[in-house]
N, C-alpha and C positions, 0 to 999 in steps of 0.2 A: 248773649242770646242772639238769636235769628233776627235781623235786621227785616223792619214791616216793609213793602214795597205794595199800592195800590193797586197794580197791575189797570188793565183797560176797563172802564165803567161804563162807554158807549162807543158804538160805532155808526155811523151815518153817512151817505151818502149827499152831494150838491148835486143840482142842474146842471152840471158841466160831467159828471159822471166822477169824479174823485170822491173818494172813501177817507173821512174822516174818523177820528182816534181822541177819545179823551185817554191820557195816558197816567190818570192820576194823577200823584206827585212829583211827574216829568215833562207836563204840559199838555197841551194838544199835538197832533201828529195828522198828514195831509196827505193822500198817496195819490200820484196824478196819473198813476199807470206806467212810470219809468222809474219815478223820484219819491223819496218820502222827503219830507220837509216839517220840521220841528216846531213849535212854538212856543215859548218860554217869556220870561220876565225878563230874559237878553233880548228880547224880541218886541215886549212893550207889554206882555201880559198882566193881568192884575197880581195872578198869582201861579205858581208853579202845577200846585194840585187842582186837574180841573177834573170835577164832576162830570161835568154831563158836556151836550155837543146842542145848540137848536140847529138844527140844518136852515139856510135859507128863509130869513123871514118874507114878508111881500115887497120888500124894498132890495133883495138881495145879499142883505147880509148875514155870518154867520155870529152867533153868539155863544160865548163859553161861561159856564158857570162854575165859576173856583169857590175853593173850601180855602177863606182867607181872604179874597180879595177882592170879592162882589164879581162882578159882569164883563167880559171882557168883549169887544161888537167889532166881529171883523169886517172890514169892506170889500176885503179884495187888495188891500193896498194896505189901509192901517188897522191900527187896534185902537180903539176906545174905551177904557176901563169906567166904571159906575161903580160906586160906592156908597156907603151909608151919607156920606157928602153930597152925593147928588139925592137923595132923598130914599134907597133903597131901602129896604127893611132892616137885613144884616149881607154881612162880608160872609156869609157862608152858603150860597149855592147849592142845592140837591137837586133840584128839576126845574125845566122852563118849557114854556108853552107859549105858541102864538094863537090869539084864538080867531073866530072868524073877523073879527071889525078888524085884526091886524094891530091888537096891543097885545106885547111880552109880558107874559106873567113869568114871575122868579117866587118859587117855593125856598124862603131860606130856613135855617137853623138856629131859631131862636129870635127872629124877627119876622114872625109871620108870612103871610103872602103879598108879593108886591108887584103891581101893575103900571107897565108905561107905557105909554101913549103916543111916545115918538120925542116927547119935551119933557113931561112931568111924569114923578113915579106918585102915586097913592098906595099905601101899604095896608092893610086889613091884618088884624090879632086876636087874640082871644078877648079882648075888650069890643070889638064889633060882631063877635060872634062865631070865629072862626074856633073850630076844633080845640086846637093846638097852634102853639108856634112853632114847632119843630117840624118841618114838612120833608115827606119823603118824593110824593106822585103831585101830578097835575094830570087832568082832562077834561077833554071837551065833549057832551053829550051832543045826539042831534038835537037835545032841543035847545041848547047854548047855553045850558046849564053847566059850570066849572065845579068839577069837583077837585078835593084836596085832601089825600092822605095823610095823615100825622103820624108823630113817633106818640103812643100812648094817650090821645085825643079822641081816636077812632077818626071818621071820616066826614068833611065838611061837603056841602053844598050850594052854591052860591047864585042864587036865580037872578042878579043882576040889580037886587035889593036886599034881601036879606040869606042868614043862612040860616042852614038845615043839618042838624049832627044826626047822625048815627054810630053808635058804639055797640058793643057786645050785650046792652041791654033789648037795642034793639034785634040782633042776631048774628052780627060780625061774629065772625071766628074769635078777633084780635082785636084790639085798639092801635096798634103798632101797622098801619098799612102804607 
């Protein structure tokens, strides 16, 4: 059979103007307008397959989110990998978000949503009221309200105390968003 290949899941832009590449299950990828320049687990990544790209959080770094290997936080210089060991929810990555206080939320795959602060991660699950734990999206409303898409949950909302689902009872299309 045909061999899967992920092909690109995001693309982003830094303050420096270089165009970033999740490149699935071949790393991250950096193009500086001459160079492209790779990133991989030769290179310090957590894991090879990376989801998604956070461009620049408020401290300058970028963050990758692998399917396998939690968080990967670039500086500019290194990688820093996060894991369910440092407190993360799970090792599988789909979406990340900086919100406006300037903590990373990581939407994973079977470990709920999980929030850091700079030091510590806090994780929220379907035991504090979250949708699902299978997360697809992350966003931020003007009113700073986080919402979070699930696989088959429908859709959370999180006003900074409690949350608020919506599913196809309420008028979603889907529960899958």
């Amino acid at each position: 059979g045909a061999e899967y290949r992920a092909g690109i899941g995001s693309i982003r832009t830094d303050r420096q103007g270089q165009v970033w590449f999740s490149l699935g299950d071949e790393g991250g990828c950096c193009w500086n307008g001459t160079d492209l320049h790779t990133f991989t687990t030769a290179d310090g990544l957590g894991h090879d397959y990376v989801r998604d790209i956070l461009m620049e959080d408020q401290g300058g770094s970028l963050w990758f989110g692998t399917w396998g290997g939690g968080v990967s936080r670039f500086d500019g210089h290194y990688l820093k990998n996060y894991t369910t060991a440092n407190g993360l929810g799970g090792v599988r990555v789909e979406a990340l978000l900086e919100d406006r206080e300037g903590r990373i939320w990581f939407g994973t795959w079977g470990g709920g949503a999980s929030c850091f602060d700079g030091q510590t991660f806090r994780t929220f699950t379907t035991g504090e009221g979250l949708a699902g734990d299978e997360l697809w999206s992350i966003c931020q409303d003007r009113q700073g309200n986080l919402w979070f898409g699930t696989h088959g949950g429908g859709v959370s909302c999180w006003d900074g105390r409690t949350f608020t689902k919506l599913t196809v009872k309420e008028g979603l299309a889907h529960n899958s968003v």
